[in-house]
N, C-alpha and C positions, 0 to 999 in steps of 0.2 A: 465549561471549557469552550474556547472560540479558536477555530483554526480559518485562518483568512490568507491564505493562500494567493488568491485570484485579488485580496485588497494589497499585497505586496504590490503583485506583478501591475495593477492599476496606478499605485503610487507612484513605481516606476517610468511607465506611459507618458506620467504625470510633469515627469523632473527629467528630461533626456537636453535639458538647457547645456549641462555640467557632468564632470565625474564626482564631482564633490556633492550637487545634487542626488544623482544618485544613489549614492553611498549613505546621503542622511536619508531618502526615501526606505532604502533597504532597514536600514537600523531601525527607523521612525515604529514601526509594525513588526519587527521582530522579538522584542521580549515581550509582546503579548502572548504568543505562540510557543508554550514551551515542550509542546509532545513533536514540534519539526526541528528535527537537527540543525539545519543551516538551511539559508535563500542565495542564491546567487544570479548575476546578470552579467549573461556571457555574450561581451560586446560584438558586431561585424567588424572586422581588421579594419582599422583605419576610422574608427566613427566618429572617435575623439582624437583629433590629429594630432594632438602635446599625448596620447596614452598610446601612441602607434600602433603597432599591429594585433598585439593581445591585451585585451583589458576584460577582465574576469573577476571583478569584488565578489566576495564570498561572507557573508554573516554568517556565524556560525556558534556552536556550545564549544568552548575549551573544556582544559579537564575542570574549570570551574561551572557555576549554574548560571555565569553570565554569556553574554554572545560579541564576539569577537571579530573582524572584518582582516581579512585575509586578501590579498592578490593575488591569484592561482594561476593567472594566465600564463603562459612565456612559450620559447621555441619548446623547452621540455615537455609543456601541458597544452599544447598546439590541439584545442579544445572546437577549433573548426572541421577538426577531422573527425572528431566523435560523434558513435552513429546516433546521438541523442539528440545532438546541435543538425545534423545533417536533415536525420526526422524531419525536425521541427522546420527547418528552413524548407523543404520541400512541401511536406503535409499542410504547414499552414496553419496548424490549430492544434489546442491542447491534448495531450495523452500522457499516458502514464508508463515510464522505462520498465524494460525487466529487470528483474531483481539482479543485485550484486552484492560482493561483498568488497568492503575499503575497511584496508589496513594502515594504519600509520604508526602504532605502538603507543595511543593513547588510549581512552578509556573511550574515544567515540569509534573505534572500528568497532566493523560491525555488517549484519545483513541490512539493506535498504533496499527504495523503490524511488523514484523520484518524479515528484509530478512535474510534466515539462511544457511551457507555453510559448509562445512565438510574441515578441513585441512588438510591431509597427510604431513608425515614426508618423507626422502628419501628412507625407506624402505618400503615403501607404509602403513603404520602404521597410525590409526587416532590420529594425535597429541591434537587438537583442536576442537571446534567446534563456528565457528564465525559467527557476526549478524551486522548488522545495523538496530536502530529503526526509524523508521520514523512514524511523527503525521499524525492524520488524517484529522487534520487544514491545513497543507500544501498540499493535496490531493483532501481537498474542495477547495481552493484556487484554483487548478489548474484548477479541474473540472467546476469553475466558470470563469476561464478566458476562455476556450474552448465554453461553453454557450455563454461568450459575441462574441469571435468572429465569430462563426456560424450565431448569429444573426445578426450580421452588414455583413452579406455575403451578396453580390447582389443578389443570388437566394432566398433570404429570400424578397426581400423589392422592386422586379419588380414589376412594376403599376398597374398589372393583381390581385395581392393582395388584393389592395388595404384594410390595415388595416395595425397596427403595430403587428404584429405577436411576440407572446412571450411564452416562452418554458423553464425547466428545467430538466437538471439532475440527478440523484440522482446511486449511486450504493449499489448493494446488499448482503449480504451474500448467500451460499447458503441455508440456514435457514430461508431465509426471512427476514433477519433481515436487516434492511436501515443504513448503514454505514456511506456512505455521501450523503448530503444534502443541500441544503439552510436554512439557520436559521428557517425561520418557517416553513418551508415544510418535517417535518417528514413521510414518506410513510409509513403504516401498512397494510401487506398483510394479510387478509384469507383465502382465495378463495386455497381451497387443488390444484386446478387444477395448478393454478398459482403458490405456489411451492412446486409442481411436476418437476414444468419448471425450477426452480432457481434451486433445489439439480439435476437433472440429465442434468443441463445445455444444457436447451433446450431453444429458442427463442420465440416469438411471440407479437401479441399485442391485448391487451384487454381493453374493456372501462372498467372505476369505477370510482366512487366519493373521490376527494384527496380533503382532509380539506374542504370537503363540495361543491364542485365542479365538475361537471361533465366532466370528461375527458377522456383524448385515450393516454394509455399507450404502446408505444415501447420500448419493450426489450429486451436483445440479450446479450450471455455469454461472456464473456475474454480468450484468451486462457491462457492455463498455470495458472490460479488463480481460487479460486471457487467463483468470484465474479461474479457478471450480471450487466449491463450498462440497463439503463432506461430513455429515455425522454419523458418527461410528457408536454402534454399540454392541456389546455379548450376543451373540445366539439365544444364550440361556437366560437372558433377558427380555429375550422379545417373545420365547416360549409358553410364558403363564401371564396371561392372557395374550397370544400373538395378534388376536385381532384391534385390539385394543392399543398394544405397544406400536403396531406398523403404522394404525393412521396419526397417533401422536409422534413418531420419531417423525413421518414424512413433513407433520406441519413445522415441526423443530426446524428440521432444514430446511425447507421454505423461509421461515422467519432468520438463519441463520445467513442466505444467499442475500435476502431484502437488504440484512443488518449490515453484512461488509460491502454491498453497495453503496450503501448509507453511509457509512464512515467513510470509503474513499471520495465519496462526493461534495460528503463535508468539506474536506481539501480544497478541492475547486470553490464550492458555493460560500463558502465562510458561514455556514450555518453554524447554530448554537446548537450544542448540547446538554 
């Protein structure tokens, strides 16, 4: 799988001659990318003087598996005033939006994040301001496949165990708020102390009762994101052998924080998986 993110938003760089340019740079690189919902290139008022004040091409998934060019701009979607476009025009360089959710009553609403870049023209001018959105389905996805295979690791399931040791999980906003998840494992923090740790991305690990279950929560920041990684497992898990179970969950979530660094930076770097 190749997500090229950062090769869109340079194709774009590339073509700022035309809107029609544009528009085949967007398409050019997008059905290579099928785990990013849409790319878009949100013009500066006025940058294409025949596209006047809003020009905002959108590639995107319909409800089909191809990708589709949309114009989103206008007085209604007045996309200069979002604090995403605003970010970017002040900050200067790329980052990544907080989470939302977009509705429109097709099959692509949904939870998202969208990674967001500043474009420069050749006089160092902001031409654009460009995104890739990506769901939060393909993220739980991911994050479940990294659960399965930590848990078919041999340091999970040597003799000295003895037990099937089982663990997930879940990431956070810095709010608190549980982002992804396993289907019925929604996390709800209250505990102020606990975030304290999420907004000033701080680590540690705490017991509490998840869905009625007594367990030991490891957790630990991303960097670059204001998310937090968490691997949750049973108490009466980590019990026989506790010493045994605590330095393998902590290296889990070590390699679980590394791994969703890793994938969102994929986005940016267009690396391969």
């Amino acid at each position: 799988m190749e997500l090229s993110a950062e090769n869109v938003f340079n194709e774009v760089e590339k073509h700022l001659v035309s809107p029609d340019a544009v528009i085949a740079a967007l398409e050019s690189e997008s059905n290579l990318n099928p785990d990013v919902r849409g790319y878009f290139a949100a013009f500066e008022p006025e940058f294409f003087k025949e596209k006047g004040r809003w020009f905002e091409p959108y590639v995107h998934h319909s409800d089909s598996s191809k990708f589709e060019m949309t114009q989103v701009g206008s007085a209604r979607h007045d996309y200069t005033q979002s604090k995403w476009y605003v970010r970017a025009k002040n900050l200067k360089m790329p980052f990544w939006s907080d989470p939302y959710y977009y509705y429109d009553g097709t099959n692509i609403s949904g939870h998202y994040c969208t990674y967001v870049k500043p474009v420069f023209d050749s006089e160092g001018k902001l031409a654009c301001v460009c995104g890739a959105d990506i769901t939060f389905e393909w993220l739980s996805k991911e994050l479940l496949n990294i659960d399965d295979r930590s848990r078919n690791a041999k340091q999970v399931n040597i003799y000295r165990l003895k037990r099937n040791f089982d663990f997930y999980s879940v990431v956070f906003d810095k709010d608190g708020t549980c982002l992804v998840h396993p289907q019925d494992k929604n996390v709800v923090i209250t505990d102020e102390v606990i975030l304290g740790n999420l907004n000033n991305h701080v680590g540690g690990v705490v017991e509490m009762d998840i869905c009625g279950v007594p367990s030991v929560v490891y957790y630990g920041p991303i960097e670059g994101l204001d998310w937090t990684v968490a691997v949750i497992a049973s108490k009466s898990d980590l019990q026989k052998p506790f010493t045994y179970m605590s330095i393998i969950l902590a290296l889990i979530a070590v390699i679980g924080i590394v791994a969703v660094w890793f994938i969102c930076r994929r986005i940016k770097y267009a690396e391969e998986a």
